[in-house]
Structure formats: C-alpha cells, structure tokens
DSSP file (Angstrom, degrees, kcal/mol; ACC not computed):
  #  RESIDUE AA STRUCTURE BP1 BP2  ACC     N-H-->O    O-->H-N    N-H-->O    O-->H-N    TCO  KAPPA ALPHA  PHI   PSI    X-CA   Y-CA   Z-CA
    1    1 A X     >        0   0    0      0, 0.0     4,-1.0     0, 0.0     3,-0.1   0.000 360.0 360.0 360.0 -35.4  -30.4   65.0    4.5
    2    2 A X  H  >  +     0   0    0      2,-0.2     4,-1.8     1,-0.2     5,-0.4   0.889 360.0  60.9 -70.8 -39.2  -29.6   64.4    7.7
    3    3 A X  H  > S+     0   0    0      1,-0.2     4,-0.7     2,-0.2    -1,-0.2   0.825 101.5  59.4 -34.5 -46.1  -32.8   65.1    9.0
    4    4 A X  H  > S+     0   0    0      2,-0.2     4,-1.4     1,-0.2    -1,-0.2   0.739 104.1  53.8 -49.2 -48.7  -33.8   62.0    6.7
    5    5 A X  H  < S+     0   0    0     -4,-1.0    -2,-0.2     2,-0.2    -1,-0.2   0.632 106.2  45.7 -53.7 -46.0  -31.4   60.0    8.6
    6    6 A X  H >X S+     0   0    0     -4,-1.8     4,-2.2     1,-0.2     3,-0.8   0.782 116.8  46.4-101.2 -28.2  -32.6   60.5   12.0
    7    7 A X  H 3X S+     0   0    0     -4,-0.7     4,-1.5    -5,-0.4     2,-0.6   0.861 110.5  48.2 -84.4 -34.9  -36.4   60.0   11.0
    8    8 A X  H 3< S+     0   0    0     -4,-1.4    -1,-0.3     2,-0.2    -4,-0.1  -0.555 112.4  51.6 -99.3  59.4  -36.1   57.0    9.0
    9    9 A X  H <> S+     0   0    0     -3,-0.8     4,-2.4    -2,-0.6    -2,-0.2   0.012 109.0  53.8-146.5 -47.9  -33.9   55.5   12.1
   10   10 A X  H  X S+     0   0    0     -4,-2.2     4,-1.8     2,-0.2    -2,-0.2   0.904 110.0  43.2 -44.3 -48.6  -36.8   56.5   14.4
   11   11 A X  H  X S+     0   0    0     -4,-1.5     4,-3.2     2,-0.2    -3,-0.2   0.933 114.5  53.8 -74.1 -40.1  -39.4   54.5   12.2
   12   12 A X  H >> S+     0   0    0      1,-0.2     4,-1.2     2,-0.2     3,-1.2   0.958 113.9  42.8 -38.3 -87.7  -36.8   51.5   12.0
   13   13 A X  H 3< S+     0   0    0     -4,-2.4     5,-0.3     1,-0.3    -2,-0.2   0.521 110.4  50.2 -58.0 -24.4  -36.7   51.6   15.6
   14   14 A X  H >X S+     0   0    0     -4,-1.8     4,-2.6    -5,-0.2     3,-2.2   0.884 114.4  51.4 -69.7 -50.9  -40.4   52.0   16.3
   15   15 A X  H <X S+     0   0    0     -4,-3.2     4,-4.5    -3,-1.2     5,-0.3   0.963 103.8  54.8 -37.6 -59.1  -40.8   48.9   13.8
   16   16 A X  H 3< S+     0   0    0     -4,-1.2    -1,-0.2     2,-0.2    -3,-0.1   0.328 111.9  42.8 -68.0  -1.3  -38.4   46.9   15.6
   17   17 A X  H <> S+     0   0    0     -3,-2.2     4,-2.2    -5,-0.2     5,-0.3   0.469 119.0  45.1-117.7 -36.6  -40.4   47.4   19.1
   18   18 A X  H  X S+     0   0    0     -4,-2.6     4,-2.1    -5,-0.3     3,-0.5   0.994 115.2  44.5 -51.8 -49.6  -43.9   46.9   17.3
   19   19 A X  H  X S+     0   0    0     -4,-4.5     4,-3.1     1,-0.3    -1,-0.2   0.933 114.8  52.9 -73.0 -41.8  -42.5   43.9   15.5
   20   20 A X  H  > S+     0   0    0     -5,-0.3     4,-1.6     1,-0.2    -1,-0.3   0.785 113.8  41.9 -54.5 -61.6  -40.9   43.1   19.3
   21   21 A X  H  X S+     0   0    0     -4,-2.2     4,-2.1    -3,-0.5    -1,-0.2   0.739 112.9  52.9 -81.1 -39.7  -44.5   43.3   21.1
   22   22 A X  H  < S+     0   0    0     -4,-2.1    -2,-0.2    -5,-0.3     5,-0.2   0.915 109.2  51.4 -65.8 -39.9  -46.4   41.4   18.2
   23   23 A X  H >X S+     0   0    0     -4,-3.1     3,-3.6    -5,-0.3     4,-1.2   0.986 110.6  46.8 -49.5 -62.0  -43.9   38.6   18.6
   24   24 A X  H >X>S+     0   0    0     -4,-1.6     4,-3.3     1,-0.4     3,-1.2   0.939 113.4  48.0 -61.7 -41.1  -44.4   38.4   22.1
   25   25 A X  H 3<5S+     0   0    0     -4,-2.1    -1,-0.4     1,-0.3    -2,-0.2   0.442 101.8  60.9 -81.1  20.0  -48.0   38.4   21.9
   26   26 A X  H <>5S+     0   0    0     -3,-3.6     4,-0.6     3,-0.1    -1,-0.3   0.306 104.8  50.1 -93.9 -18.5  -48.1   36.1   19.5
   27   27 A X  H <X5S+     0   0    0     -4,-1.2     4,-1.9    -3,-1.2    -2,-0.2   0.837 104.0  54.3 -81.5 -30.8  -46.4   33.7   21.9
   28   28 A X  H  X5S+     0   0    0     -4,-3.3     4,-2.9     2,-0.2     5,-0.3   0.911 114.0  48.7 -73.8 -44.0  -48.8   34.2   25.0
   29   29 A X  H  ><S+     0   0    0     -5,-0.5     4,-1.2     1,-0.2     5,-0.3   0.945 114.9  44.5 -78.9 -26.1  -51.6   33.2   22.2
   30   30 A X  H  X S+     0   0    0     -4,-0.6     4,-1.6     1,-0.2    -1,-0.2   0.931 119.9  41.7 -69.0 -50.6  -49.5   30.2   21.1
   31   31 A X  H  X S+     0   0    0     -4,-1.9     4,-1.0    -3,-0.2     5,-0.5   0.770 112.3  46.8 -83.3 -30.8  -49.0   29.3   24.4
   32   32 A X  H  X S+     0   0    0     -4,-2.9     4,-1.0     2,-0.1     5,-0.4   0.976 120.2  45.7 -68.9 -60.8  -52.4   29.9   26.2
   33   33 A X  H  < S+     0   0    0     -4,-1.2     4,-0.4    -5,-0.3    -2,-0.2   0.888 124.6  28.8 -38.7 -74.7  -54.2   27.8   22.9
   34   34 A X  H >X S+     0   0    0     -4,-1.6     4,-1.8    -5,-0.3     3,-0.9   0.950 116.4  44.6 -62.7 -67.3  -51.9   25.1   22.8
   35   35 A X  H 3X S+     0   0    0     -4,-1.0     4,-2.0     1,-0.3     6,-1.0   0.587 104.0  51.4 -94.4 -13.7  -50.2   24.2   26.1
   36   36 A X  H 3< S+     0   0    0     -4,-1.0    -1,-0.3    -5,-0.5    -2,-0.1   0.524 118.1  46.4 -55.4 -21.0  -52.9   24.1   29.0
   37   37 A X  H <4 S+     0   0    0     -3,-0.9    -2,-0.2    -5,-0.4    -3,-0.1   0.914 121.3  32.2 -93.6 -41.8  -54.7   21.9   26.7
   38   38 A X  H  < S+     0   0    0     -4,-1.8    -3,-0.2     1,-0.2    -2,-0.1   0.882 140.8  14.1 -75.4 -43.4  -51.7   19.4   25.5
   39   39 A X  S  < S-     0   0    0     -4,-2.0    -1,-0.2    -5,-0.2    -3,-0.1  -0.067 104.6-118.0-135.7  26.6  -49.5   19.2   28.6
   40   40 A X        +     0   0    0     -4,-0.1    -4,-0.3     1,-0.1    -5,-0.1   0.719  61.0 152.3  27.7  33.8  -52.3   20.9   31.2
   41   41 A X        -     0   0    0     -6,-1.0     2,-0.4     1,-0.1    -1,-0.1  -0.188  47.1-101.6 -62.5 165.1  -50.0   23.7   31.9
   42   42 A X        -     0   0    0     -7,-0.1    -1,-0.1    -3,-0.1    -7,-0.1  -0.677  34.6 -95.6-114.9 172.8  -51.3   26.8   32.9
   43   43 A X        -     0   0    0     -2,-0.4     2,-0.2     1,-0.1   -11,-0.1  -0.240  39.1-146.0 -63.7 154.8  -51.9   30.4   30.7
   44   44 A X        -     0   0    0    -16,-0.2     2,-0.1     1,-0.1    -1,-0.1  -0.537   5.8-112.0-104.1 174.8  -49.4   32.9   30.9
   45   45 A X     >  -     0   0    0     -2,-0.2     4,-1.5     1,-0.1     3,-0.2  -0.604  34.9-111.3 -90.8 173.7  -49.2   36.9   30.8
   46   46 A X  H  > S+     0   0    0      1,-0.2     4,-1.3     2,-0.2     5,-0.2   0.644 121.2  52.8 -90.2   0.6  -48.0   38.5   28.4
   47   47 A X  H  4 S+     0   0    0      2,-0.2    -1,-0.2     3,-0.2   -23,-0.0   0.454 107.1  56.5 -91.6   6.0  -44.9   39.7   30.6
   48   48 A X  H  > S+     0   0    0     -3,-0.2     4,-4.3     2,-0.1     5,-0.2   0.923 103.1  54.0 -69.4 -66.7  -44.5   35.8   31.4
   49   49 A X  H  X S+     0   0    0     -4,-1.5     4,-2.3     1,-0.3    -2,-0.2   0.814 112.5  48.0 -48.6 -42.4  -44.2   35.2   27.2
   50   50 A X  H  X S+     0   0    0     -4,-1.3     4,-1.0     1,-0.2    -1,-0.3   0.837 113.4  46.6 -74.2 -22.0  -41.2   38.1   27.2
   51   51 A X  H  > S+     0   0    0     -5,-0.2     4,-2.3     1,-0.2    -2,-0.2   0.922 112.5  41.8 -90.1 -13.0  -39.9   36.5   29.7
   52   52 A X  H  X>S+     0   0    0     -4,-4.3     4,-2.7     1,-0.2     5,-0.5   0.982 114.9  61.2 -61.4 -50.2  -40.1   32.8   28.3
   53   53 A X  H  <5S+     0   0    0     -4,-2.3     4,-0.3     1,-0.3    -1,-0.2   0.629 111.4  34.5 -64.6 -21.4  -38.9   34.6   24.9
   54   54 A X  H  X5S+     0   0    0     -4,-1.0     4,-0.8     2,-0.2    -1,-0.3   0.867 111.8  59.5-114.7 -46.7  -35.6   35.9   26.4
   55   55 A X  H  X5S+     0   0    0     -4,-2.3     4,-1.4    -5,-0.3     5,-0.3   0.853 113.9  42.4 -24.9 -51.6  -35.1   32.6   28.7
   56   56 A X  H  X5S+     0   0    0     -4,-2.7     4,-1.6     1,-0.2    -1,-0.2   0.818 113.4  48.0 -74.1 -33.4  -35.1   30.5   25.1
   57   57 A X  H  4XS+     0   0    0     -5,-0.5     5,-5.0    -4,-0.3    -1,-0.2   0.766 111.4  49.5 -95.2   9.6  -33.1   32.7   23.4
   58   58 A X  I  <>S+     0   0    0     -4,-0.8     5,-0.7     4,-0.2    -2,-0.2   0.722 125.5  30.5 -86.7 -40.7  -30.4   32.9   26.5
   59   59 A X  I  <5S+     0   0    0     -4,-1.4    -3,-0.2     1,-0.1    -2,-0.1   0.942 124.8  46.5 -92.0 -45.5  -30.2   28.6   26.7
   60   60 A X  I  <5S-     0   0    0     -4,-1.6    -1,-0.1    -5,-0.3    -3,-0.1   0.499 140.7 -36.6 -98.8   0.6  -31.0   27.8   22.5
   61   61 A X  I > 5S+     0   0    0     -5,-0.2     3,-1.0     2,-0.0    -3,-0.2   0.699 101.8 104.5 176.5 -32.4  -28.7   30.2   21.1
   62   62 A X  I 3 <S+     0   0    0     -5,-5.0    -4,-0.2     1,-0.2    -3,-0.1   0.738  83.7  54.9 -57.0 -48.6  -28.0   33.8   22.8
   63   63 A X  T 3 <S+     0   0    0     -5,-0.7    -1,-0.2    -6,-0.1     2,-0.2   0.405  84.4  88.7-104.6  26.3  -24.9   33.1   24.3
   64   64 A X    <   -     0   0    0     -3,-1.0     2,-0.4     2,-0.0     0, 0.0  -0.654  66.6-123.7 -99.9-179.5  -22.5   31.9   21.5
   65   65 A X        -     0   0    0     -2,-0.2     2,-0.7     2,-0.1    -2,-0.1  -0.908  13.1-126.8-117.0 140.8  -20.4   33.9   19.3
   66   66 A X        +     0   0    0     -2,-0.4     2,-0.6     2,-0.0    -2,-0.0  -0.801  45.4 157.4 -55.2  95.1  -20.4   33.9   15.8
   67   67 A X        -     0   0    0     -2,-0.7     2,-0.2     2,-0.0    -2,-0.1  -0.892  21.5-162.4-110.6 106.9  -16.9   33.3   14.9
   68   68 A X        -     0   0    0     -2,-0.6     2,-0.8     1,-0.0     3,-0.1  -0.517  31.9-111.7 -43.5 136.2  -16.1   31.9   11.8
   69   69 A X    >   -     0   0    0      1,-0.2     3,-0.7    -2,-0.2    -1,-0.0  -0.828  34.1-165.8-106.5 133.0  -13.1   30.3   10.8
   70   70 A X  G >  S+     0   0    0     -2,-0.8     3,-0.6     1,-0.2    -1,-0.2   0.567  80.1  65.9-115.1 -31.1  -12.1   33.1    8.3
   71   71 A X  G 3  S+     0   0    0      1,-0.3    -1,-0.2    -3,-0.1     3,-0.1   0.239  99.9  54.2-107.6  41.3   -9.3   31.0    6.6
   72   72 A X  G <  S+     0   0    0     -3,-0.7     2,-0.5     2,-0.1    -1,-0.3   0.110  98.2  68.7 -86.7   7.8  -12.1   28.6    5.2
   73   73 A X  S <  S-     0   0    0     -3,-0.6    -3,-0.0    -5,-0.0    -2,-0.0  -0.589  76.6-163.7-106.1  67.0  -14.0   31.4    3.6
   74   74 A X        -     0   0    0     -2,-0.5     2,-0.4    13,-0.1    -2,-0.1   0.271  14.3-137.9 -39.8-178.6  -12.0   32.8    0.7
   75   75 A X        -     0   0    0      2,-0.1    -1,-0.1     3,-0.0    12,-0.0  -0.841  11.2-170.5-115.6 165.6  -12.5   35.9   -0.9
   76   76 A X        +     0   0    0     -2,-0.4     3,-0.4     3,-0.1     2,-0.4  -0.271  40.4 136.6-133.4  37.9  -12.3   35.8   -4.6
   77   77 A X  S    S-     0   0    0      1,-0.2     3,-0.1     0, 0.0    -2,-0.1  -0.628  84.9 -19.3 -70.2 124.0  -12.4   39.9   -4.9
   78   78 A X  S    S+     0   0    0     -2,-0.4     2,-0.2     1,-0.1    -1,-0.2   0.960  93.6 147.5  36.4  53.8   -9.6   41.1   -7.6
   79   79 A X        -     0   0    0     -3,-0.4     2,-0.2     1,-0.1     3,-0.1  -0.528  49.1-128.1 -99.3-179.3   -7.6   37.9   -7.4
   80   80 A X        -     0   0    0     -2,-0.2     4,-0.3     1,-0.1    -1,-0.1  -0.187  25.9-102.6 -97.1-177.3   -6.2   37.2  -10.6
   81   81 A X  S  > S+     0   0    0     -2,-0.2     4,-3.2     3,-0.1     5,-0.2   0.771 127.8  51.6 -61.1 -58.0   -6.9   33.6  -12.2
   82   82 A X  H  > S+     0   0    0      2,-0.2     4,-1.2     1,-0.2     5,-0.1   0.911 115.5  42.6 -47.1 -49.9   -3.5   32.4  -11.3
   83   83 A X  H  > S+     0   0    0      1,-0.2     4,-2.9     2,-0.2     5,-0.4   0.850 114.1  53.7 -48.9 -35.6   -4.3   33.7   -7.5
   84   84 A X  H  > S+     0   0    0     -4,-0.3     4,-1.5     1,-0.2    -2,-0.2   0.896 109.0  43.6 -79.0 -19.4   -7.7   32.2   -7.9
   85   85 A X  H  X S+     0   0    0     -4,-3.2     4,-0.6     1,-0.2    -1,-0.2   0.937 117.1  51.5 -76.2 -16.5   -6.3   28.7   -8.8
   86   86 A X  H >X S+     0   0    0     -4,-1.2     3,-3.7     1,-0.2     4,-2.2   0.996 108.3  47.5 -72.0 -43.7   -3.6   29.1   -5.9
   87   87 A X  H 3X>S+     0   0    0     -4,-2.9     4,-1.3     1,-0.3     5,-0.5   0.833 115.8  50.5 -76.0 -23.6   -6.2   30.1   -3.1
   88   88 A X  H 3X5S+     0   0    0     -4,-1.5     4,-1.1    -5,-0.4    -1,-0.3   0.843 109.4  43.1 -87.3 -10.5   -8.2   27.0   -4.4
   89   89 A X  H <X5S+     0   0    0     -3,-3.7     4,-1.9    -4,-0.6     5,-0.4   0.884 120.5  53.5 -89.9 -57.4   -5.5   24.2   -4.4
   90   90 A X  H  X5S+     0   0    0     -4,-2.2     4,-2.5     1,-0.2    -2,-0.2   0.670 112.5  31.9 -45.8 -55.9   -4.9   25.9   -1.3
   91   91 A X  H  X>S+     0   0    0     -4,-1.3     4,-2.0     2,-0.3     5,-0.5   0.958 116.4  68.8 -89.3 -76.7   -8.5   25.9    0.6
   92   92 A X  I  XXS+     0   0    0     -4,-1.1     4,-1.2    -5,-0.5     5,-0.8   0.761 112.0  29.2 -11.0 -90.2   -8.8   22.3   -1.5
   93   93 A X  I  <5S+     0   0    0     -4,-1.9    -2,-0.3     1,-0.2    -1,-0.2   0.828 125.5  42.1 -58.5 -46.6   -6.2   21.0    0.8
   94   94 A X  I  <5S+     0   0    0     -4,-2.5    -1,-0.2    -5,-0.4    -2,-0.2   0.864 123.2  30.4 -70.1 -31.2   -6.6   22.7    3.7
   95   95 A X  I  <5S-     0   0    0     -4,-2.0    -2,-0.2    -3,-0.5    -3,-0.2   0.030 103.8-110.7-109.9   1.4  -10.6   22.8    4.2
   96   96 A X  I  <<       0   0    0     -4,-1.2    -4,-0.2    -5,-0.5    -3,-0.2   0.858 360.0 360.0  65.9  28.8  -11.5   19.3    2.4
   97   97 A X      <       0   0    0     -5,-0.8    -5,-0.2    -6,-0.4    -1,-0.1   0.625 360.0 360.0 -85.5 360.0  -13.2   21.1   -0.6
C-alpha cells in the first residue's frame, strides 16, 4: 500500500513537469507567432519563455499571500439553528451580508 503511494506521487510529479515543459513551450509558440509580427519584437528560446513565465508570475501575482479574512467566512458545520441564526445576524452586521 505504500508502495502505491510512492508510485502514484512519482507519476503526479512527472505530470506536473510534463504539464510544466508543455506550458512553456506553448508560450515560445505563442510568442514567436504572434509578437515579432504585431509589435516587431524578436523570437525567443525556449529558456527565454521559462524565464518570461516566472518573471509574470513574480510581478502579476507570485508574491502575495492568500490571507483571507477568516471572520467573514463562517463555517456552518454542526451549528445548531439557533447558532446558525446567531452567526448570521452576526456576519449580517459585521461583513454587510
């Protein structure tokens, strides 16, 4: 069972670099097709495309943190009714719902 474990984490992880390499080379074709012809830029490699690919996701998005503000997002797990109607006047008032 364990065996199972460690082989289907290996094939995950083999996906996840195939899927990883397609991307990227799907960006150098995006980018050679499209942007030497539109903005007369020039083609890239494909170690260019990883490096655009990690540049974008560093500026557009990579370096915030998910935080959530955790007392707008009830749970409603084993509440009661009575609990649920408090946690809703509550959340109501506090969160604008």
């Amino acid at each position: 069972m364990n065996s199972k474990k460690i082989v289907k984490g290996i094939l995950l992880g083999a996906c996840a670099v195939a899927g990883a390499f397609l991307f990227a080379l799907l960006f150098q074709y995006l980018w050679n097709w499209l942007m030497p012809a539109i903005f007369g830029l020039t083609v890239i490699t494909y170690w260019q495309a990883v490096g655009l690919l990690v540049l974008s996701k560093i500026i557009f998005g990579g370096m915030k943190f998910k935080s959530r503000n955790k007392n707008c997002y009830p749970s409603h797990h084993n509440l009661s009714d009575e609990e649920k109607e408090k946690l809703k006047e509550h959340f109501k008032n506090k969160c604008g719902w």
